[in-house]
Each structure stands twice: as C-alpha cells, then as structure tokens.
C-alpha positions as CSV (number, residue, x, y, z in Angstrom):
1,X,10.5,0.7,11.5
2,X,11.9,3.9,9.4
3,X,10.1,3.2,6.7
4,X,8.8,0.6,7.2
5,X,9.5,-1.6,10.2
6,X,7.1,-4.4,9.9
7,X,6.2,-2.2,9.3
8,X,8.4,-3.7,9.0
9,X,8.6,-1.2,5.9
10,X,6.9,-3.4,3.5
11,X,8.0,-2.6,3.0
12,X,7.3,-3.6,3.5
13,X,10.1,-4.5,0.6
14,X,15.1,-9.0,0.8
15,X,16.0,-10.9,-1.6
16,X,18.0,-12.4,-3.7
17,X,18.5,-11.7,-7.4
18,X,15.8,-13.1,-8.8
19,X,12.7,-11.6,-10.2
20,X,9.1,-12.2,-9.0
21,X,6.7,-13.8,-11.4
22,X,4.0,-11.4,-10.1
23,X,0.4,-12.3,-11.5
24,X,-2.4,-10.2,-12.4
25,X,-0.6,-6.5,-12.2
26,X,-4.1,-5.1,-13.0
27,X,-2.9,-5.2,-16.6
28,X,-6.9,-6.7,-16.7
29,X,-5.9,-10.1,-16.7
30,X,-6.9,-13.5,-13.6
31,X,-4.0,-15.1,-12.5
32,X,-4.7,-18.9,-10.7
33,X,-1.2,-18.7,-8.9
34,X,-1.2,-18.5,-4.9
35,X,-3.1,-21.1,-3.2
36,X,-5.6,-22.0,-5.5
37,X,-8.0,-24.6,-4.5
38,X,-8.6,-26.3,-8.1
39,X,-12.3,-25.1,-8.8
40,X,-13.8,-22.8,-10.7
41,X,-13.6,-18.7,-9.8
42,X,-16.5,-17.9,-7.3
43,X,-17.7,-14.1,-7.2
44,X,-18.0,-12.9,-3.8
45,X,-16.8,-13.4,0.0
46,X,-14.7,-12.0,2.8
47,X,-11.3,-11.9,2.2
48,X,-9.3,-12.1,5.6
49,X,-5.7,-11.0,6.1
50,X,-3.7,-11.6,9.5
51,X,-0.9,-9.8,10.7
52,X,1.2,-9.0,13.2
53,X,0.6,-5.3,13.7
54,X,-2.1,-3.0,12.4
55,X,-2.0,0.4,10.3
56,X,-0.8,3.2,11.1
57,X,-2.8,6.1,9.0
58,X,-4.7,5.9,5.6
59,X,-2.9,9.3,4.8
60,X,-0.4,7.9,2.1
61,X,1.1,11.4,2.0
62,X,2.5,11.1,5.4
63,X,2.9,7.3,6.1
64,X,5.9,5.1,5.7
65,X,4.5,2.1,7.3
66,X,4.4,-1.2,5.0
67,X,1.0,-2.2,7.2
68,X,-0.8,0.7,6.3
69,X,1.1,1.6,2.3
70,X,-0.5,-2.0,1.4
71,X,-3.9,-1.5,2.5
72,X,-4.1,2.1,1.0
73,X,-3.1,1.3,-1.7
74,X,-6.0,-0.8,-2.3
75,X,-8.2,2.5,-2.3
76,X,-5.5,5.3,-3.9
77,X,-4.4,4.5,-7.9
78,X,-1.5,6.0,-9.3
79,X,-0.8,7.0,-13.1
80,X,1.8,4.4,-13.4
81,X,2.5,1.5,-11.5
82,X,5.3,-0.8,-10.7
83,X,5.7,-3.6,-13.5
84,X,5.5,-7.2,-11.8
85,X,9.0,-7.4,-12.2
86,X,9.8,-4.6,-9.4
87,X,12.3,-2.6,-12.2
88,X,9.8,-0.9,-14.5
89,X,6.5,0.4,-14.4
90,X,3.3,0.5,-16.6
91,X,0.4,3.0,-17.6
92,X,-2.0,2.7,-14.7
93,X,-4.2,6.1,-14.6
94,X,-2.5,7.8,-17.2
95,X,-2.5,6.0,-20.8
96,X,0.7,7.5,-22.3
97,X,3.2,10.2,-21.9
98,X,5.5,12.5,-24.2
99,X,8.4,14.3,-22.8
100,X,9.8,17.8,-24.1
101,X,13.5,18.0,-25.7
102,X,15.0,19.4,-22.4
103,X,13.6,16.6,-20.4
104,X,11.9,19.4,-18.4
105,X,8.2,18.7,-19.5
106,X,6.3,15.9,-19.1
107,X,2.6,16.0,-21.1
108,X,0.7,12.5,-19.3
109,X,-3.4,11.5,-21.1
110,X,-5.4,10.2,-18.8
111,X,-7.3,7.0,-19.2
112,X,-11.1,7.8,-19.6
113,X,-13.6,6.2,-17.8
114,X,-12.2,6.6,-14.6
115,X,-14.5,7.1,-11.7
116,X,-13.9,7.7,-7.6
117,X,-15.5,5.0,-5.6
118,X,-18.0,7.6,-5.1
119,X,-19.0,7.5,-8.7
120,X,-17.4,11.4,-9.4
121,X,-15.1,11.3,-12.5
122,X,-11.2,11.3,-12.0
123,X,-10.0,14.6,-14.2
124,X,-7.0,16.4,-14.7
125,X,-8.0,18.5,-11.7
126,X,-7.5,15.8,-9.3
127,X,-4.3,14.9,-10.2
128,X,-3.0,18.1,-10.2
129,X,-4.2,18.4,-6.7
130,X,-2.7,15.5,-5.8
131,X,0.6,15.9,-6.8
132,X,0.6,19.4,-5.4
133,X,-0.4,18.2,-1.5
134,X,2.0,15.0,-2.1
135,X,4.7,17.3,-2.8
136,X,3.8,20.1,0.2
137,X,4.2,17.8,3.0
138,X,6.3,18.2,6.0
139,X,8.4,15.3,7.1
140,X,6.5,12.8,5.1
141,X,7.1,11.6,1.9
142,X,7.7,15.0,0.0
143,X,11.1,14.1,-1.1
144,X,9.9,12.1,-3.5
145,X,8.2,15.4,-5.6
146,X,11.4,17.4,-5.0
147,X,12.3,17.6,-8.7
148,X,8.7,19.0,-9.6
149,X,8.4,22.6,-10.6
150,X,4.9,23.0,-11.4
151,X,1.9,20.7,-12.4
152,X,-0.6,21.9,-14.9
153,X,-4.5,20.8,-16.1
154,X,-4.7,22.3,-19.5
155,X,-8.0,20.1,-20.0
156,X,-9.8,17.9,-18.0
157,X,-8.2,14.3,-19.7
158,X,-4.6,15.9,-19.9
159,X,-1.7,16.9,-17.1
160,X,1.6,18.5,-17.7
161,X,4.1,17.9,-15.0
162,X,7.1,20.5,-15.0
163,X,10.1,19.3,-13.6
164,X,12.9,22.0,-12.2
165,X,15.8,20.2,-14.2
166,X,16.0,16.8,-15.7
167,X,14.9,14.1,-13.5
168,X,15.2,10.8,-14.4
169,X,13.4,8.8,-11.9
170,X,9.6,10.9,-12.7
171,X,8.0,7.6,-14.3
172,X,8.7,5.7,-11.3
173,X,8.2,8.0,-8.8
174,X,4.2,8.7,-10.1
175,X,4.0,5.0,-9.2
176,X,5.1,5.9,-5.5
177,X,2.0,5.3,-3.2
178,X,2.4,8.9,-1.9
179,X,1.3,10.2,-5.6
180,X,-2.4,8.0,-5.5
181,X,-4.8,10.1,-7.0
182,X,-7.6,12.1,-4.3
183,X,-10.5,14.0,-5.2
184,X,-9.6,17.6,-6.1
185,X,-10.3,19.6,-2.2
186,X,-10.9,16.4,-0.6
187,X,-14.2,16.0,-1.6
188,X,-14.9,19.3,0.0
189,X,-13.7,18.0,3.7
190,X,-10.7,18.4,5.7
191,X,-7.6,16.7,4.9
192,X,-8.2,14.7,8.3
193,X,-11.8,13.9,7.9
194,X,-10.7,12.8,4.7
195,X,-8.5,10.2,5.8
196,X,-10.8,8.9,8.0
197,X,-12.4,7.9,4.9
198,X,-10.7,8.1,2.3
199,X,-11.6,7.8,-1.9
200,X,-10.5,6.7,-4.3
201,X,-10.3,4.7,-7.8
202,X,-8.8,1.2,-6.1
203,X,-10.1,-1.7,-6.4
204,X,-11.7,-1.2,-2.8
205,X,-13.2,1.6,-1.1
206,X,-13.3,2.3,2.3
207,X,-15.3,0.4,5.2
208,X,-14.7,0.1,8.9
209,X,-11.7,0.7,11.4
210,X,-11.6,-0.6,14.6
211,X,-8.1,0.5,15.4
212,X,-5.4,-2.5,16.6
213,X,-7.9,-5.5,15.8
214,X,-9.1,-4.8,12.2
215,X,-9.7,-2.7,9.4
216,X,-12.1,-3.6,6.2
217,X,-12.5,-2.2,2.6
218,X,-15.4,-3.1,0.4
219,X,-15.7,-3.7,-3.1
220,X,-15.5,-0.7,-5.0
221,X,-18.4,-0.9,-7.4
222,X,-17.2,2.1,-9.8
223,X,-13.7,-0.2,-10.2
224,X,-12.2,0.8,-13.9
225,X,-11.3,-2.9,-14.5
226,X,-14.3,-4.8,-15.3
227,X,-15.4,-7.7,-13.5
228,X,-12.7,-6.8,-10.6
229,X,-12.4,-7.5,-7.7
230,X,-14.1,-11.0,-7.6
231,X,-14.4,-10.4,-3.3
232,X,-16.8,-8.0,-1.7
233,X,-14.5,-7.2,0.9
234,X,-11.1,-7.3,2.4
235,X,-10.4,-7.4,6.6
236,X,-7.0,-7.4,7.7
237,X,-7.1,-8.8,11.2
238,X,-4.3,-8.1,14.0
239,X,-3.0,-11.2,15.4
240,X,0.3,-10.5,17.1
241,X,1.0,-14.2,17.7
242,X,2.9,-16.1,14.9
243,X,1.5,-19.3,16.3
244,X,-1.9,-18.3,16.3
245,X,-1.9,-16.8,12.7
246,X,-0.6,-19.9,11.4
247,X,-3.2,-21.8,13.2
248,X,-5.7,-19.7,11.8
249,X,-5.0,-19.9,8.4
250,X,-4.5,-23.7,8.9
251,X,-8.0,-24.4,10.1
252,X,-9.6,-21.8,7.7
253,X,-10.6,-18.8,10.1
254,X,-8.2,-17.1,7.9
255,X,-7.2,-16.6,4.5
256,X,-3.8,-15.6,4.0
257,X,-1.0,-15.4,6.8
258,X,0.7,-12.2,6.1
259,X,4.8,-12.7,7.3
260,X,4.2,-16.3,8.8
261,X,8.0,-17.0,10.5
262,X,10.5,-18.9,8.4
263,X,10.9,-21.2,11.4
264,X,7.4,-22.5,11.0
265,X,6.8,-22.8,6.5
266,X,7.9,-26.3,6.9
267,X,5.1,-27.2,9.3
268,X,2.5,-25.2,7.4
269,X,3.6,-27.0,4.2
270,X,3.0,-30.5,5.6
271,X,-0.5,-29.4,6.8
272,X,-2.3,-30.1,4.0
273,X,-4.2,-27.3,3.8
274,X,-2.7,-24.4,3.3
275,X,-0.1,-23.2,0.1
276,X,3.1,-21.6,1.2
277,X,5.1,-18.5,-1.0
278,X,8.5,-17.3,-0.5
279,X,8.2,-14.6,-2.8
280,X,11.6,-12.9,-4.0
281,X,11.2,-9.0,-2.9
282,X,13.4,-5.5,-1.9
283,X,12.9,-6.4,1.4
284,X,16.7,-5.5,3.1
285,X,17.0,-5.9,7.2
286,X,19.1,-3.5,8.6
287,X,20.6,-2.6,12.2
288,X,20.2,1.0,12.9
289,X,22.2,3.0,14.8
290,X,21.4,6.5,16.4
291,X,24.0,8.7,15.1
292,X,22.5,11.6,16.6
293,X,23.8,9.8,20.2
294,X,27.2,9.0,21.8
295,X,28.4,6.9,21.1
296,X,26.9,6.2,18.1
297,X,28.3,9.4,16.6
298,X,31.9,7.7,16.3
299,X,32.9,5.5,13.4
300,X,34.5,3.3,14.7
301,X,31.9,2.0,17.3
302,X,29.7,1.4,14.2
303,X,32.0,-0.2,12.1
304,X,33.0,-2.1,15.4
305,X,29.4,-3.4,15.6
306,X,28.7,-3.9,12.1
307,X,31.9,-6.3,11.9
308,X,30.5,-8.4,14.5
309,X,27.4,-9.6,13.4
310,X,27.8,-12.8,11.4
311,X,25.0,-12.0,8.6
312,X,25.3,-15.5,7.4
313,X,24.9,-17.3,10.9
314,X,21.4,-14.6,10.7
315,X,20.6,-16.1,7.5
316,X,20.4,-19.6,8.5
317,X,19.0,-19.3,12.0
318,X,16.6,-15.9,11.4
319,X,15.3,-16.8,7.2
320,X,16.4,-21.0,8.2
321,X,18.5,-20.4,4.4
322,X,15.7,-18.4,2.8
323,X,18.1,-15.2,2.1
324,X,21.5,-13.8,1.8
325,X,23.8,-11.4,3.9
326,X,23.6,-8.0,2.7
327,X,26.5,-6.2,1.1
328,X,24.8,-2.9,-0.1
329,X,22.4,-0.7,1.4
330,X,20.7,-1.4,-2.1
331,X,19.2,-5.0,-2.9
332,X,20.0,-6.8,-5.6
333,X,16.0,-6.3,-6.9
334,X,16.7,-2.8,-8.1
335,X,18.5,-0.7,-10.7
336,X,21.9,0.0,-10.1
337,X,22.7,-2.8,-7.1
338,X,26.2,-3.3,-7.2
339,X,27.1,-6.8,-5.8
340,X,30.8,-5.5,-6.2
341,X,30.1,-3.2,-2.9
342,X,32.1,-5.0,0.0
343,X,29.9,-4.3,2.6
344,X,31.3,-4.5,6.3
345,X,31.3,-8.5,6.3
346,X,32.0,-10.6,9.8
347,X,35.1,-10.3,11.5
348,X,35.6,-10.2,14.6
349,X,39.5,-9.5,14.8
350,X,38.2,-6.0,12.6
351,X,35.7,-5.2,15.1
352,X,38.1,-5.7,17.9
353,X,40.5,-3.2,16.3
354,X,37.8,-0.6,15.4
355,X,36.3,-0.7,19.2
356,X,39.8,-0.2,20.2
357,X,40.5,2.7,18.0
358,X,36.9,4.3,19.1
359,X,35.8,6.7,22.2
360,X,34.8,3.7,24.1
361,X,37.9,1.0,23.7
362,X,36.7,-0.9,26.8
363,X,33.4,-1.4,25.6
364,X,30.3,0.4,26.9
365,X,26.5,-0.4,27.9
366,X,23.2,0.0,25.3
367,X,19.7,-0.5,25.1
368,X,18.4,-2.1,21.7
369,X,14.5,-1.4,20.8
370,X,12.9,-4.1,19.7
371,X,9.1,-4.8,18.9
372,X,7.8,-7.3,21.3
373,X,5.8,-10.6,19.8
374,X,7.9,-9.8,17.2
375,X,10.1,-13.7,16.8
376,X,12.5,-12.0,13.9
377,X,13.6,-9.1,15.8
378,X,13.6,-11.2,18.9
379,X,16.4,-13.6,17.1
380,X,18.0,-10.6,15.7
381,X,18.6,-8.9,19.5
382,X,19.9,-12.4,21.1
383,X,22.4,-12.9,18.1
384,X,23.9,-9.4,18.0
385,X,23.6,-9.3,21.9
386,X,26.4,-12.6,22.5
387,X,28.1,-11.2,19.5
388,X,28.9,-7.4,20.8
389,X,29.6,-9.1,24.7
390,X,32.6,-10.5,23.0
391,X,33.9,-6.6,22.4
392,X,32.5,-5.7,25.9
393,X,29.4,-4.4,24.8
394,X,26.5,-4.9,27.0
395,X,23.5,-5.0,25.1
396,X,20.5,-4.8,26.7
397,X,17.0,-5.5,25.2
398,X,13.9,-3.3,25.6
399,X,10.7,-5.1,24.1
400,X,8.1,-2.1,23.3
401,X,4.7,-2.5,21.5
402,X,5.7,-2.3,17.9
403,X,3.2,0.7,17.2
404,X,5.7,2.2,19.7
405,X,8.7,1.6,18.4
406,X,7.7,2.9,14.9
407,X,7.3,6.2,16.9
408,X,10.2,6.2,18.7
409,X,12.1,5.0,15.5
410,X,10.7,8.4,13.5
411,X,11.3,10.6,16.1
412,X,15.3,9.2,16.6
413,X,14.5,8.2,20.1
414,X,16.8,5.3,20.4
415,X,20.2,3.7,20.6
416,X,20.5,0.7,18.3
417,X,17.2,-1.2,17.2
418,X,16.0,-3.0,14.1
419,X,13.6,-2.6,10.9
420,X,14.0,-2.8,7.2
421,X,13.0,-1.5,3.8
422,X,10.9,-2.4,1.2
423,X,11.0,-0.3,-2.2
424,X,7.7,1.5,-3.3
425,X,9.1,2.4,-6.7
426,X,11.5,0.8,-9.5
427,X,14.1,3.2,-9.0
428,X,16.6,3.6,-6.2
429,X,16.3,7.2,-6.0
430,X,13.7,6.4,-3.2
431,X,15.8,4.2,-0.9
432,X,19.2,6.7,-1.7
433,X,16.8,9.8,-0.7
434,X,15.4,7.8,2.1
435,X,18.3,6.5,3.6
436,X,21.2,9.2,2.6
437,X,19.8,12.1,2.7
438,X,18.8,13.5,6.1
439,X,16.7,16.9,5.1
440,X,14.3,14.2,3.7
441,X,11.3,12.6,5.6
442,X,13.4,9.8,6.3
443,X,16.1,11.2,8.6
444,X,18.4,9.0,6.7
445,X,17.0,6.0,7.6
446,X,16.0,7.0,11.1
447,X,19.6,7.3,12.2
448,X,21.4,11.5,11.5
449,X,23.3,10.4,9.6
450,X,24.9,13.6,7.5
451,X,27.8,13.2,4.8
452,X,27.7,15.8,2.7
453,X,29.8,13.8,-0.1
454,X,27.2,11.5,-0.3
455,X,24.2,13.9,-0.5
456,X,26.3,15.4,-3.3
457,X,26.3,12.3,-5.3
458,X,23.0,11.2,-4.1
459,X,21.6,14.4,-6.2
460,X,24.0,13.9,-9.2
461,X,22.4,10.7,-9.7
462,X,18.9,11.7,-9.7
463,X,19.4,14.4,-12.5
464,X,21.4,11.8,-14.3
465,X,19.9,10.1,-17.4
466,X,22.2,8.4,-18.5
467,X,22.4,4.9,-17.4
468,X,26.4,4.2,-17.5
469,X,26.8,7.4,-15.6
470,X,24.6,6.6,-13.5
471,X,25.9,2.9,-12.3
472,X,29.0,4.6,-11.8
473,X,27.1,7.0,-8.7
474,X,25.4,4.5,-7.5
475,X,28.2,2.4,-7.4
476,X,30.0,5.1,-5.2
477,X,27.5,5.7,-3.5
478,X,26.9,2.4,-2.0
479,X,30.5,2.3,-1.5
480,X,30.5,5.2,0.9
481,X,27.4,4.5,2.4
482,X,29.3,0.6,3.5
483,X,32.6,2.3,4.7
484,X,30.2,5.0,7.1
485,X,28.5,2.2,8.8
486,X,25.9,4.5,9.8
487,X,23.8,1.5,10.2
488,X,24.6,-2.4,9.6
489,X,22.7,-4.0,6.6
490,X,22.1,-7.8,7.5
491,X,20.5,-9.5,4.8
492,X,18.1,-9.9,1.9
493,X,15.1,-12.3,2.8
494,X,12.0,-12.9,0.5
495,X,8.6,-12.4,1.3
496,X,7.0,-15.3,3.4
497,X,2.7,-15.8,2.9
498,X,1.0,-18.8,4.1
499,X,-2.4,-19.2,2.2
500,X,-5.2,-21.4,2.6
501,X,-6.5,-23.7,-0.2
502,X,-9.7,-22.6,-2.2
503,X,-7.8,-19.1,-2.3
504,X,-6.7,-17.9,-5.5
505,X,-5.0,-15.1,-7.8
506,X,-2.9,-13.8,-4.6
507,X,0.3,-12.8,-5.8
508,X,3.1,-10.3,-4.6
509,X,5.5,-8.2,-5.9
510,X,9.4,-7.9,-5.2
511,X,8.0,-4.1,-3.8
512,X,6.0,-6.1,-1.2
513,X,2.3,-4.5,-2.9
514,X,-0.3,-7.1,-3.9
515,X,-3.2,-6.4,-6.6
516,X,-6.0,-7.6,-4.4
517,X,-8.2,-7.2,-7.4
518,X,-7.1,-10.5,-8.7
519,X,-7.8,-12.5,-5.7
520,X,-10.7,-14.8,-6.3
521,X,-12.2,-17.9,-4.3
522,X,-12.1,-20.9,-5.7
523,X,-15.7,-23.6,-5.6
C-alpha cells in the first residue's frame, strides 16, 4: 500500500495511453455517462459505495491511502483541480493566477462566494493556513510544499504564494488533495478533533463513521455549484468479498462496485442490470522490495527477481487483457512517460545470471505480505511464487488484514509485498518525489531505496521549466530508476467499476478521483 495500496493507492491511480473522457469535472456542467438508467434526473437518495477496505484517516495532510484521498476529497476543495484528462488542471477555488518575472511569485484571486459546509466564508486566511499546515507535516505529504517559501493574505479574496526558486509543478501541486482548503485554526478545535469532523467546501460534508463497515457524508447545503450534488448522501460500505460486492450491486443493495475483479466484468456485463467501466487511469502495480533488508539490499537479487516475473502472463491472467506490462516506474497517463525506458522485461536466463552474481547464488527463503481477501494480490503472490522457485527462491506467502499491511508497508516492515500508485496531480513531480526520493514521506516507495544520482536529477527536474529539458530528466531518470530494480513495476491496468442501472453522471478520472457532485439517480 505505499501510497496507496488498495489502498491500493488510488490511487488509487494503470493504464494504457489513452485518455479518460471524464464527465462533469465540477466545471458546473451533468454528465449522463456511467450507468444511467434512461430517465429523467431525480433529486435526492442514498448513494452506496462498496469496497474492499475502509479509510484510513480524514486527515488529507497525512494520508496516502486511495480509500480514504477519494472520500476526503469529497469534503476538502482545492484552488485548482485536475482537468478530466489527468495532464492539466483548471481553476477550482481560485479563479486566476499571475506569476512574477522570476517565476518566484505566484498572486492566485479567489472565487467569491465560497462558503464552508458550515456556512463561514472561505478567505485568503484559510488558505494561507492551509498551505502552511500541509507543508509542516512530518512524514506525510509535506514533500509536496517543499518549493514554497512563504504564503501571504494581502486581502481577504487574494493569496500570494512565494516559492524558494522556480518551481514548475506549483499549478498542479495546489490540485494535490493534501492542499484542500480547512478553516483558518480549525474552526477553533484541535487538529485531531478536527478530523474527526472535518469541513469543508466539497460537495459533501461530513456525517457518520463507523470504523471498518461504513462511513457517510451528507449533502453539503452551502455547495458553491448550484443545484449540486443531486444525492443527499454518500455511504461507502466495506465488503471485503469480491463476490458479494458484485452480488450486491447486481441485485440493487448497492450502487456502484468500487474495484470489482477483472475475472468477474464479463459476468456482471451479462446480468442485465448493472453497467460496467474500465476506465483508463495512472494506476501502476508494482512489486516492492525492502531494501533496507538483506538481501534485498543487493542488486542483483532485485534485478534477479524483477527478470522473473512474466508481466504479460500477469496481464492476461491478473487484468484477463485489460492492461499492459510496465516498462517505467511512470505510466504512460502522465507528462514526461517515456515508452523508450526498457524496463527489466521477462527473462529468465537474465535472472539466472543476476542470482548467480548476487550474495545468495543458491537461492534463499522470503516471506511476501499480501492483503488477505484481496483476489489481485492473491494472483500476484502464486505467480511470482512458481516463478522465483525456478531460481531457488522460496517464497512464502503471509495473508495480513489489508489495514495491516498498509502499516506494515509505511513503517518498512517487510520483505517483498505488493501495492501500487495512483497519481493525485498532473505532474510527475509527485510520483518521482514519492518514489525516488527517500527524505520524503514516501520512503521511496516504501522500499530505502537511496541513489543520490537520482535524487540529484529528481530535483533538477522540479526547478526545470522548460519542457525539452525537462523530458530529457525524466527520461534519465526513469532509466536509472529501471536498471536499480529497487522494486519490480508489473503493469498498467485501468480502473474497473461495476454500476447499477438507474445510476447516473458517475465518472472517473485517469487520477482515480470521482466528482460525486455529478452523480444523479435516474426515474
């Protein structure tokens, strides 16, 4: 789970090259697409969500789990806001922006009219605060503010943002879940009583909790987009069962089927009832290995491993064709992907001669973490596990609690295991940081690793404006990241949903976010 083990991180967050049509985008505008049910819009209802694992935290400072960043992010607004098509982003909170000469200073007006779901007015204040407590985190998402020098309200509908050099990823970092706009000093509470109920502008405002069955958001009545949302509420209900969340949506005790397996679209398809999605995403699957542990810490048991796994035998048995074998830890979604990057491809005869060359040229025993109920990872394990016996590798398979093994993930406490990323923002500054760079919240990706090179090039790039220059990091970057095999990237799958008929407007983005303000019922 890193960030995101679905969590499996959204993000959430693979895909292929193509672009998601995403509708509604809160650019004040009904989309029909998603399981409509051919009537007209009805107002009102409980929309229900099931999924395999529930929430982590509402704190979005803090949290890098897909199953709680897309339910947050119903409550917490940003200034701007990931464009549908997952590469760009749009005015959101803030209305415009001017930037100085020097790149250095950022001026944003914010949109007017803009109230908490508490009815208090969203000013310059606010954001400044939030920025400021996004950006002083410890081991959360603070990496993503690194660049900012100082933030400034000169008047209550204007912020300055101040960066320490020139940054070119600022627009799409504001959109970054971890920047949503709180009320300046909580409200007057604690940051932690705060959470428990948080505010904000979304398009949903907070309800009930009842920790690993549901959670519930109402209707934010003080929404800035008029006539949105069209439901009173949203519940997203844990169902760790594939089987029985497909059954539910089937015979109507649910709405949508978040992550149904790939195994099991053609069935729902024939039902009748129910509309199925593959939407094209940044979701990447990726193979992580401790590199803080022996003997993990070698390069050659990592590139051994990483040549064995036949990524297109995953594709067709794991996604059943929906996907393709990863050759960057990029996907092709984002800026800069460079399909170019060889990857570490299957070969067995390479792995062969890597183990040999390693610590451990006879092979050794492991334990790989994987989140029980959990059919995906469960395919995953069996795969790699008769794939690495052929080197002498004894794999052996630990299923924990998925809650679990997103803590034992963050805190390193693993061997080999399993999760995968979705991007929050259209730039890939967030992934590079995330995965690369171990002084961030990330740990580089959960796994130690620690090349200095590519931290180097990893921080040229983010001061880097221009875009030829740029590709040309990136590029290198990728490259290096590859030859390290500091963890194995498998493939790039799309985003499954199964939704029942007479639901409407649902819609998600290559980032793995959905606008839940343009979901609607149908008569």
């Amino acid at each position: 789970m890193s960030r995101r083990h679905a969590l499996g991180l959204f993000g959430a967050v693979g895909v292929s090259g193509l672009l998601a049509a995403c509708g509604g985008g809160g650019d004040g505008t009904d989309t029909a697409a998603g399981g409509g049910g051919g009537g007209g819009k009805r107002v009102g209802g409980d929309l229900k969500i099931v999924r395999s694992q529930d929430a982590v935290s509402m704190n979005n400072t803090m949290v890098f789990s897909n199953a709680s960043i897309w339910v947050f992010q119903q409550i917490f607004e940003t200034l701007y806001t990931n464009a549908p098509d997952g590469k760009s982003v749009k005015p959101w909170l803030a209305e415009s922006y001017t930037t100085s000469d020097d790149k250095l200073t950022w001026t944003f007006k914010l949109r007017s009219g803009v109230l908490f779901s508490n009815g208090q007015p969203v000013t310059a204040e606010d954001v400044k605060f939030s920025l400021d407590k996004a950006g002083s985190t410890k081991g959360g998402w603070e990496f993503i503010n690194s660049a900012i020098d100082k933030v400034t309200a000169p008047d209550a509908s204007t912020v300055v943002i101040t960066t320490k050099y020139p940054w070119a990823p600022l627009l799409a970092d504001l959109a970054c879940p971890n920047n949503g706009i709180v009320p300046k000093n909580y409200g007057g509470r604690s940051a932690d009583d705060f959470y428990n109920a948080p505010v904000g502008t979304g398009p949903f405002m907070w309800g009930s909790w009842s920790k690993g069955s549901s959670l519930t958001l109402k209707k934010n009545p003080h929404y800035w987009q008029q006539g949105k949302p069209a439901v009173d509420s949203v519940t997203w209900q844990v169902v760790p069962d594939d089987n029985t969340r497909n059954l539910m949506v089937q015979g109507g005790q649910a709405d949508i089927n978040e992550n149904p397996p790939f195994s099991t679209l053609d069935q729902l398809r024939s039902s009748g009832t129910v509309k199925v999605d593959v939407f094209p995403s940044t979701r990447t699957d990726y193979v992580m290995m401790n590199n803080t542990k022996k003997p993990y810490d070698d390069i050659h048991v990592r590139r051994a491993i990483s040549y064995a796994i036949d990524r297109n035998a995953l594709v067709k048995s794991v996604l059943f064709g929906n996907g393709k074998a990863a050759n960057s830890v990029f996907m092709p979604t984002v800026p800069y992907y460079d399909a170019n990057t060889p990857g570490l491809q299957f070969d067995m005869a390479k792995a062969k001669a890597e183990l040999a060359q390693s610590s451990v040229p006879n092979g050794f025993t492991t334990t790989y973490l994987a989140s029980s109920g959990d059919s995906t990872d469960a395919a995953i394990a069996q795969i790699m596990q008769a794939s690495l016996k052929q080197l002498g590798i004894t794999m052996n398979i630990q299923n924990t609690d998925p809650s679990a093994v997103h803590d034992l993930q963050t805190k390193l406490n693993f061997e080999i295991t399993h999760s995968y990323w979705t991007m929050d923002i259209a730039d890939p500054d967030e992934l590079a940081q995330y995965a690369l760079d171990p002084t961030t919240g990330g740990h580089s990706f959960n796994t130690g690793y620690d090349d200095k090179a590519t931290i180097d090039l990893v921080h040229k790039a983010q001061k880097t404006f221009d875009t030829t220059a740029r590709q040309q990091l990136y590029s290198e970057i990728q490259t290096k990241a590859a030859e390290s095999a500091y963890m194995a990237f498998l493939y790039y799958q799309p985003f499954p949903y199964a939704t029942r008929s007479g639901v409407a407007g649902f819609q998600v983005l290559p980032t793995g976010s959905y606008h839940l303000e343009n979901v609607y019922f149908t008569a």
